[in-house]
N, CA, C and O atoms as CSV, one atom per row, in Angstrom:
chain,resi,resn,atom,element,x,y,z
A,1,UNK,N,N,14.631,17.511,-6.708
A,1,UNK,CA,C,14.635,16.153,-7.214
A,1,UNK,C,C,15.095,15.209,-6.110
A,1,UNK,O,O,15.911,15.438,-5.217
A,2,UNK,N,N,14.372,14.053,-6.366
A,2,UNK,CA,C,14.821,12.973,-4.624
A,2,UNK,C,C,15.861,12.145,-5.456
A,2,UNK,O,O,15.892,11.612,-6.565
A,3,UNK,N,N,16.520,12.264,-4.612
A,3,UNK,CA,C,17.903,11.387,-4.999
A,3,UNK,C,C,17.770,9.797,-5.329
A,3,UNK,O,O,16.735,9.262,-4.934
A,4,UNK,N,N,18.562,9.130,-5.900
A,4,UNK,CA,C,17.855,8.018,-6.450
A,4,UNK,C,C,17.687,6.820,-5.692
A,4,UNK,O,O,18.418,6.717,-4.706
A,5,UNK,N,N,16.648,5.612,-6.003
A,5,UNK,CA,C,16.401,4.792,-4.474
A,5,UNK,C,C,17.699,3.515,-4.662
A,5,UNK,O,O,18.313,3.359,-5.717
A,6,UNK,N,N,17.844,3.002,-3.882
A,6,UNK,CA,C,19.084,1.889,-3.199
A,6,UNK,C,C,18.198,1.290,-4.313
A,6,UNK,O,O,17.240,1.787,-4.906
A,7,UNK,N,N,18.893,-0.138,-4.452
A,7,UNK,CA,C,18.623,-1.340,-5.264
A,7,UNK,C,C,17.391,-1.968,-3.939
A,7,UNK,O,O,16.169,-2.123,-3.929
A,8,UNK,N,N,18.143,-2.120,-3.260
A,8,UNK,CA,C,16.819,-2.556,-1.955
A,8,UNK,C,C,15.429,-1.823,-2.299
A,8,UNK,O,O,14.470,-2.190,-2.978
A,9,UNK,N,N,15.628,-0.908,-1.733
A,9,UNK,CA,C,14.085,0.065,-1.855
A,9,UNK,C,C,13.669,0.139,-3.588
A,9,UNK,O,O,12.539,0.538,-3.869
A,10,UNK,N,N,14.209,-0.085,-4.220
A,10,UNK,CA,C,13.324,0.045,-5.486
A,10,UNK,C,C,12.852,-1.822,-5.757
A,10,UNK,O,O,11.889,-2.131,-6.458
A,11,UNK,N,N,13.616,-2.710,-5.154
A,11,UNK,CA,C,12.813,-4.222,-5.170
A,11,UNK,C,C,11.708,-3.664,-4.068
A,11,UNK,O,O,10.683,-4.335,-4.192
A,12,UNK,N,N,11.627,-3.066,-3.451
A,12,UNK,CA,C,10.699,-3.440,-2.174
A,12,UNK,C,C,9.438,-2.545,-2.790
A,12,UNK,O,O,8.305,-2.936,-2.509
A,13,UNK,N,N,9.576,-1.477,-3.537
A,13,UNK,CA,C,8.411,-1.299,-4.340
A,13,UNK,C,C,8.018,-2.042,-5.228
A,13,UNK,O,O,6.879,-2.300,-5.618
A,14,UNK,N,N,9.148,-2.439,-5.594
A,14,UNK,CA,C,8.392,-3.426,-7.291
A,14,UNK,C,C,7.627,-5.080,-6.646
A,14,UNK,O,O,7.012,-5.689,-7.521
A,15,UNK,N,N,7.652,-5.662,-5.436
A,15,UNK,CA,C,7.617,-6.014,-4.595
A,15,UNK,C,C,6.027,-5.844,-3.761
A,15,UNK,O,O,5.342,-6.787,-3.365
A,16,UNK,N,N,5.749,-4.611,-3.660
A,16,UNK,CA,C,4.639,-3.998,-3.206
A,16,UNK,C,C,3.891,-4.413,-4.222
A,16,UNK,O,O,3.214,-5.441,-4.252
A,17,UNK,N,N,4.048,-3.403,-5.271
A,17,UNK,CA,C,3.322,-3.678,-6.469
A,17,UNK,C,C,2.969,-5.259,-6.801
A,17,UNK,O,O,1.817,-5.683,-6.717
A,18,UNK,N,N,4.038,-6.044,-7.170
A,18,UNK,CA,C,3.313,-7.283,-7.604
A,18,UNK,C,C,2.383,-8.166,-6.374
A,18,UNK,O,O,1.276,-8.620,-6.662
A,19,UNK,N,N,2.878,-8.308,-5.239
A,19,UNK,CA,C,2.331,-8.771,-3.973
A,19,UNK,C,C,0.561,-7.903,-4.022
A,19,UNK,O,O,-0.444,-8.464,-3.586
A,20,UNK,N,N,0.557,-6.714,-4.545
A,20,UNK,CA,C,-1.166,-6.388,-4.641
A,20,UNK,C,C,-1.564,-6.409,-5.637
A,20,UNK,O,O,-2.587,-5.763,-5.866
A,21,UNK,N,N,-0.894,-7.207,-6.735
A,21,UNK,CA,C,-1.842,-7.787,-7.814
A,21,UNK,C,C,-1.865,-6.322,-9.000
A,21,UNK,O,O,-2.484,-6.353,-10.064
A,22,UNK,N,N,-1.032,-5.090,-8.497
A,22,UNK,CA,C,-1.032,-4.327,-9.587
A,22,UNK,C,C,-0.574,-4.114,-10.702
A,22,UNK,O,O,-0.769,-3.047,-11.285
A,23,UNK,N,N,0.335,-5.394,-11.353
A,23,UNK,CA,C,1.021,-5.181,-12.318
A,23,UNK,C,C,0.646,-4.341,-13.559
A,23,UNK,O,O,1.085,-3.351,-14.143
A,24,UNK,N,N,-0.803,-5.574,-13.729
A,24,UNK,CA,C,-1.327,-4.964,-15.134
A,24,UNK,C,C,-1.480,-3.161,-14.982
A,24,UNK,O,O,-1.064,-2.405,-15.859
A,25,UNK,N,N,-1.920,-2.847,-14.145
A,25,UNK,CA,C,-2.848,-1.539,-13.652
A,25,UNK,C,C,-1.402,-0.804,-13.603
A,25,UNK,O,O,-1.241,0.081,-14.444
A,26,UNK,N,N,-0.478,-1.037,-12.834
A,26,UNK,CA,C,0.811,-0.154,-13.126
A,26,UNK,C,C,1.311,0.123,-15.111
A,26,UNK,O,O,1.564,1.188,-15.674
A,27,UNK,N,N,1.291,-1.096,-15.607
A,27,UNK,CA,C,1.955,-0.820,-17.013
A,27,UNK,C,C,0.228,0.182,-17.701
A,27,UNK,O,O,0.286,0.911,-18.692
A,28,UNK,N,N,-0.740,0.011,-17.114
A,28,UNK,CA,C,-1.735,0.496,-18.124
A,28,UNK,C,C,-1.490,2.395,-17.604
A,28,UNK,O,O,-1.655,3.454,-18.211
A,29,UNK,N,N,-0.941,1.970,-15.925
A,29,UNK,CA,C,-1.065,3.469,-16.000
A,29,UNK,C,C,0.223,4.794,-15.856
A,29,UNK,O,O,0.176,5.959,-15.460
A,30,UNK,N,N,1.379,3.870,-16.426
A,30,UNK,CA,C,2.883,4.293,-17.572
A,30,UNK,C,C,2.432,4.273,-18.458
A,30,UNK,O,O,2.952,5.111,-19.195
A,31,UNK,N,N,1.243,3.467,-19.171
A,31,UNK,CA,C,0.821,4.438,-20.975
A,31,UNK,C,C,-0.131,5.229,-20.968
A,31,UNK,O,O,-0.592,5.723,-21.998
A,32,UNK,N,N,-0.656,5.512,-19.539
A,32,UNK,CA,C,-1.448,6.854,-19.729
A,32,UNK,C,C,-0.397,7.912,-19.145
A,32,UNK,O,O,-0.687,9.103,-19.263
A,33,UNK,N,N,0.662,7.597,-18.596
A,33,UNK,CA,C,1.882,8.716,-18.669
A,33,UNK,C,C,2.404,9.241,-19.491
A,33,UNK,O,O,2.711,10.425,-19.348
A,34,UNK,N,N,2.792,8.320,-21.041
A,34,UNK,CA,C,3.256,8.139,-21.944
A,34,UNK,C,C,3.888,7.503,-22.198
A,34,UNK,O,O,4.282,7.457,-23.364
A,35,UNK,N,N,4.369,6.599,-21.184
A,35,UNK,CA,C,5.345,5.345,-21.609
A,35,UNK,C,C,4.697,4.268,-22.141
A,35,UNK,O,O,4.035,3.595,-21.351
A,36,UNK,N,N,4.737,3.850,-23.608
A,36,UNK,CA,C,3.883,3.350,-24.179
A,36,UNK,C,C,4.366,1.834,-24.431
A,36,UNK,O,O,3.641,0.850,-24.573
A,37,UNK,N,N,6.274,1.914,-24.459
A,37,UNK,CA,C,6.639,0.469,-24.903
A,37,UNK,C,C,7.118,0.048,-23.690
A,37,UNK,O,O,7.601,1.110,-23.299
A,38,UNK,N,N,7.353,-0.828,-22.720
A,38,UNK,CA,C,7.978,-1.069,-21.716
A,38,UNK,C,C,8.999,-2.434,-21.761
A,38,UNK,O,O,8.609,-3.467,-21.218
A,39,UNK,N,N,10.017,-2.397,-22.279
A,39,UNK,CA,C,10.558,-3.717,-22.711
A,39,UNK,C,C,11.452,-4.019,-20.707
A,39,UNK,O,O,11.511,-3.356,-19.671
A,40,UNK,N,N,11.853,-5.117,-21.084
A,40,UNK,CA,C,12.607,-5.915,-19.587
A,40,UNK,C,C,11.772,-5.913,-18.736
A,40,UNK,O,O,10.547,-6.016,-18.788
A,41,UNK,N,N,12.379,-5.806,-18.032
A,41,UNK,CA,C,11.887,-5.845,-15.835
A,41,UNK,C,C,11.306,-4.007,-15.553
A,41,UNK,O,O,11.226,-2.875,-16.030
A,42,UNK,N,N,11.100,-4.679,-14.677
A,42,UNK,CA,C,10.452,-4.034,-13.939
A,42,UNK,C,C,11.638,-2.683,-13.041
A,42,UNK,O,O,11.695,-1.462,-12.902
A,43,UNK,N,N,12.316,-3.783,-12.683
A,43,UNK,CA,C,13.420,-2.445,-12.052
A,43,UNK,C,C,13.944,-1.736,-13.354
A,43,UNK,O,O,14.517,-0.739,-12.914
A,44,UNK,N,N,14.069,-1.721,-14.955
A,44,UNK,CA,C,14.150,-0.868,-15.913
A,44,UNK,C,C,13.681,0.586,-15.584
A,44,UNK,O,O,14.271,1.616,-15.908
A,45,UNK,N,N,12.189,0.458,-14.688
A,45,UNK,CA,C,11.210,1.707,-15.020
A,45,UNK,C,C,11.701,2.656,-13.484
A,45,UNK,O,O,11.807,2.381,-12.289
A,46,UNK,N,N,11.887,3.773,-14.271
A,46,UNK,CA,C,12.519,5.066,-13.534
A,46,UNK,C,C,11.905,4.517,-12.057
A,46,UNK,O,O,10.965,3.793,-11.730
A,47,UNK,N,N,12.893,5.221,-11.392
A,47,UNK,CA,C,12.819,5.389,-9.647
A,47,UNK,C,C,11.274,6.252,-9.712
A,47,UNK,O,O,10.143,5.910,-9.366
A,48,UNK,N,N,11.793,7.469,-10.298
A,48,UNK,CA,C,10.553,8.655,-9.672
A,48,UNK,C,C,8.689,7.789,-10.168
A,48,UNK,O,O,7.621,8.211,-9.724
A,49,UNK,N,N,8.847,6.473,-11.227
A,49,UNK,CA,C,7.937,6.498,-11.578
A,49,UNK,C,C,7.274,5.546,-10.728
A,49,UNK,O,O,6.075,5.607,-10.454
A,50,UNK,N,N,8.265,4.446,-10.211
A,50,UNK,CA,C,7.603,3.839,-9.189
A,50,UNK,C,C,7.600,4.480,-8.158
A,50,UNK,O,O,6.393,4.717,-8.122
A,51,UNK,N,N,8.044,5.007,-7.183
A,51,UNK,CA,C,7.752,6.241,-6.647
A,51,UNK,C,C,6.235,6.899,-6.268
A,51,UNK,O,O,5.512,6.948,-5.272
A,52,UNK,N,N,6.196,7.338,-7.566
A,52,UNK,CA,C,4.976,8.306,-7.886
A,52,UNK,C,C,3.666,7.206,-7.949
A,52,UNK,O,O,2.487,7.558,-7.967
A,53,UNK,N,N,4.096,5.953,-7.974
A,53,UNK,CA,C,2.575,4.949,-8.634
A,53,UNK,C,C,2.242,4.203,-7.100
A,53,UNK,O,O,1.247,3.520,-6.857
A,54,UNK,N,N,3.032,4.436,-6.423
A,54,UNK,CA,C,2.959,3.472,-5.199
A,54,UNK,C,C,2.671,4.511,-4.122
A,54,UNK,O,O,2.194,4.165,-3.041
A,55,UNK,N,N,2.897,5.513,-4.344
A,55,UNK,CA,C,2.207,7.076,-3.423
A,55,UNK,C,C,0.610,6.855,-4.231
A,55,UNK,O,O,-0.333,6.776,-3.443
A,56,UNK,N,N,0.363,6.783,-5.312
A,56,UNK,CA,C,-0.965,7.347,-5.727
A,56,UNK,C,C,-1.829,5.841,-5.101
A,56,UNK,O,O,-2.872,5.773,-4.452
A,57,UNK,N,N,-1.048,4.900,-5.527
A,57,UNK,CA,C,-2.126,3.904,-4.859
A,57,UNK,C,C,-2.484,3.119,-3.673
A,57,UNK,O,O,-3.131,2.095,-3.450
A,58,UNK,N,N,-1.550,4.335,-2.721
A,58,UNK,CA,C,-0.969,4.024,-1.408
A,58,UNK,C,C,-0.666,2.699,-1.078
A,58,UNK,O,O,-1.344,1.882,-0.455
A,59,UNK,N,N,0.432,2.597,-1.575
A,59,UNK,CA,C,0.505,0.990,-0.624
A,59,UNK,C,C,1.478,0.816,-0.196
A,59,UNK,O,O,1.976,-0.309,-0.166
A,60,UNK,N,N,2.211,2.151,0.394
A,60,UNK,CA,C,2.827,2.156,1.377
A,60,UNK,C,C,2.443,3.203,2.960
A,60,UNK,O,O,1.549,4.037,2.813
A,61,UNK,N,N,3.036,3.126,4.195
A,61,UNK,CA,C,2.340,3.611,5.417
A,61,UNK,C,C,2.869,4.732,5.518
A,61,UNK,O,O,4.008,4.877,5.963
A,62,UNK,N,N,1.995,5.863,5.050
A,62,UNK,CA,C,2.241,7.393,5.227
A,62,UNK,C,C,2.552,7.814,6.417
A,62,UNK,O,O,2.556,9.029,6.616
A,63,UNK,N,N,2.843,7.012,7.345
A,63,UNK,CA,C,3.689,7.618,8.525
A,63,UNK,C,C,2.975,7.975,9.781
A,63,UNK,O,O,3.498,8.435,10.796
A,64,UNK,N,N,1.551,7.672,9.566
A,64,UNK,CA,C,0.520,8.522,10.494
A,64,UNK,C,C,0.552,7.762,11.537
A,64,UNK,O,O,0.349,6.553,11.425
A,65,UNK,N,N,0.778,8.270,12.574
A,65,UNK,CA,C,1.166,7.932,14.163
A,65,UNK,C,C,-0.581,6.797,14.529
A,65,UNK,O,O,-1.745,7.117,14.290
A,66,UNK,N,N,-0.219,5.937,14.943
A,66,UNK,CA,C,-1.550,4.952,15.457
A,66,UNK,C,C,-1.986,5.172,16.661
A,66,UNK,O,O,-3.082,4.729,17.005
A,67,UNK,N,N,-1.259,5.840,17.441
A,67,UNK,CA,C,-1.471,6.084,19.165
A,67,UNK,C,C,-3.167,6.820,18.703
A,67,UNK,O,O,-4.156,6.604,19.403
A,68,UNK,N,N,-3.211,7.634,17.497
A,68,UNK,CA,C,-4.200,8.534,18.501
A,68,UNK,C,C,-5.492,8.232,18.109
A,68,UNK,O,O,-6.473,8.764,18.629
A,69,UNK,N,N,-5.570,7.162,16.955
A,69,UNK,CA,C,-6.503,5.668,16.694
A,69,UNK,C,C,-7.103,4.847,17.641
A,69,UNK,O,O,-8.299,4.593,17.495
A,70,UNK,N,N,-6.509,4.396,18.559
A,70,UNK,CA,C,-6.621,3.531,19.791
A,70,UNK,C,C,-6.801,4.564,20.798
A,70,UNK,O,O,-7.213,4.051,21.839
A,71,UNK,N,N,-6.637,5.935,20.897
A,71,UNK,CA,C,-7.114,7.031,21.777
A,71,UNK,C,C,-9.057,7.086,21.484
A,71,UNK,O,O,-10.006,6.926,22.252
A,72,UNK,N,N,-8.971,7.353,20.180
A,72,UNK,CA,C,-10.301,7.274,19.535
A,72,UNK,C,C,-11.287,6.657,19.799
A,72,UNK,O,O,-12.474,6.949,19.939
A,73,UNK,N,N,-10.299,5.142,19.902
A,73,UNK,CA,C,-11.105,4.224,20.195
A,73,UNK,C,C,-11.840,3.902,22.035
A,73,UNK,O,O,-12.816,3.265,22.430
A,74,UNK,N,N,-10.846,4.658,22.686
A,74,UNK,CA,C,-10.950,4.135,23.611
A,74,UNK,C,C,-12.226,4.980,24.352
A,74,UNK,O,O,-12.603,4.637,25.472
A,75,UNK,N,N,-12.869,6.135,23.618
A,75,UNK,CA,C,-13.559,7.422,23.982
A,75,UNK,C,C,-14.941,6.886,23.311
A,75,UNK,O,O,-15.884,7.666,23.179
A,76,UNK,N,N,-15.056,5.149,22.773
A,76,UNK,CA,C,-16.037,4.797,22.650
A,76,UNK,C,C,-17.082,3.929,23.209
A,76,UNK,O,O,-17.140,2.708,23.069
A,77,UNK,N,N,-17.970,4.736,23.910
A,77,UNK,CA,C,-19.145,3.939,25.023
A,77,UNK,C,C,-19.311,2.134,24.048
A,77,UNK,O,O,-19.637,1.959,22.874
A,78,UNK,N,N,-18.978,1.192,24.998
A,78,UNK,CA,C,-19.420,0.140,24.807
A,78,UNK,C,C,-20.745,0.042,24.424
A,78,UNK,O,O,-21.443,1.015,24.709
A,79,UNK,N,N,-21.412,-1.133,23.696
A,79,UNK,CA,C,-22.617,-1.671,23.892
A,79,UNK,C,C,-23.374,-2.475,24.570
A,79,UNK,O,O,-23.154,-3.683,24.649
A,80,UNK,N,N,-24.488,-1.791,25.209
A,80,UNK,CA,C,-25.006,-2.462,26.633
A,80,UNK,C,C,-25.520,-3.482,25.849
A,80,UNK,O,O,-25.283,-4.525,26.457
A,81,UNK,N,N,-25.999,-3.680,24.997
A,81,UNK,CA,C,-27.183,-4.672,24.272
A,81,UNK,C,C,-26.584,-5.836,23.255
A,81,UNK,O,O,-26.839,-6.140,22.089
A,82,UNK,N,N,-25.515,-6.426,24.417
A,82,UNK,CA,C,-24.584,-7.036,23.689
A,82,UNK,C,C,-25.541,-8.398,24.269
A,82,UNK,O,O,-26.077,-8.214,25.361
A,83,UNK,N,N,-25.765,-9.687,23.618
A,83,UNK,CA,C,-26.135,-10.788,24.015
A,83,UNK,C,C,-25.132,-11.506,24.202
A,83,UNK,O,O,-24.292,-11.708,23.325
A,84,UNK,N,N,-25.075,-12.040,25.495
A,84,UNK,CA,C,-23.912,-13.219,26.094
A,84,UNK,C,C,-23.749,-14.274,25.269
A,84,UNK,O,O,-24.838,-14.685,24.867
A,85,UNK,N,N,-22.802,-14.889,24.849
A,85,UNK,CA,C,-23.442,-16.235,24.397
A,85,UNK,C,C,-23.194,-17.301,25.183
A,85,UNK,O,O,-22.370,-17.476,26.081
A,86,UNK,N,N,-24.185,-18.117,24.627
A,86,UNK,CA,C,-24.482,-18.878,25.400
A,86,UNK,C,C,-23.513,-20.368,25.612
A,86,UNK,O,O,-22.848,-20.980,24.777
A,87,UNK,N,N,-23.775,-20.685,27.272
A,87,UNK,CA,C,-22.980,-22.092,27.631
A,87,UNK,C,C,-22.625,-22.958,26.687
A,87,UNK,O,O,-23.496,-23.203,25.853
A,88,UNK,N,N,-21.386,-23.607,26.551
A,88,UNK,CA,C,-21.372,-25.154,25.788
A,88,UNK,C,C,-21.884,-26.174,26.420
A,88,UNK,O,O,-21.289,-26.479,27.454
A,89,UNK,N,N,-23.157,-27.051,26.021
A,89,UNK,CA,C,-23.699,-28.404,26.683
A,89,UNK,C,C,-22.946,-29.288,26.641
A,89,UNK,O,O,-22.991,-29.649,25.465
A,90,UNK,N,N,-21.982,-30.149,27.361
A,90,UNK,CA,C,-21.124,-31.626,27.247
A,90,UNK,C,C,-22.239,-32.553,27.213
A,90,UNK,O,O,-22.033,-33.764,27.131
């Protein structure tokens, strides 16, 4: 069991959540958990459940190193058939 989150880190999910517009979609998908009545706030609803809703709808950064993204990128042949654009006329 993960030990329970700071007052900080459980605003900074609830936080996540409303900032992407998931509110509704979070309470619809605590009554397909079984939590069917949800009275107060938002920080009311268990740690593990925000937790668990903000892993499934990722909207937080799983940690994955970016270096080897921009490695990726860099192993990609330009395009010769790029058109210049063209001069500004004064």
């Amino acid at each position: 069991m993960n030990p329970p989150l700071n007052p900080c880190e459980k605003q900074e999910l609830i936080k996540l959540i409303v900032q992407a517009g998931l509110e509704e979609d979070f309470m619809k998908w605590l009554e397909e958990k079984g939590y069917n009545v949800i009275f107060g706030r938002l920080d009311n609803i268990p740690d593990e459940l925000l937790v668990a809703y903000v892993r499934n709808m990722k909207l937080l950064d799983n940690g994955e190193d970016e270096d080897h993204i921009y490695e990726d990128l860099s192993e990609v042949e330009p395009d010769t058939k790029v058109i210049p654009a063209k001069k500004a006329k004064r």
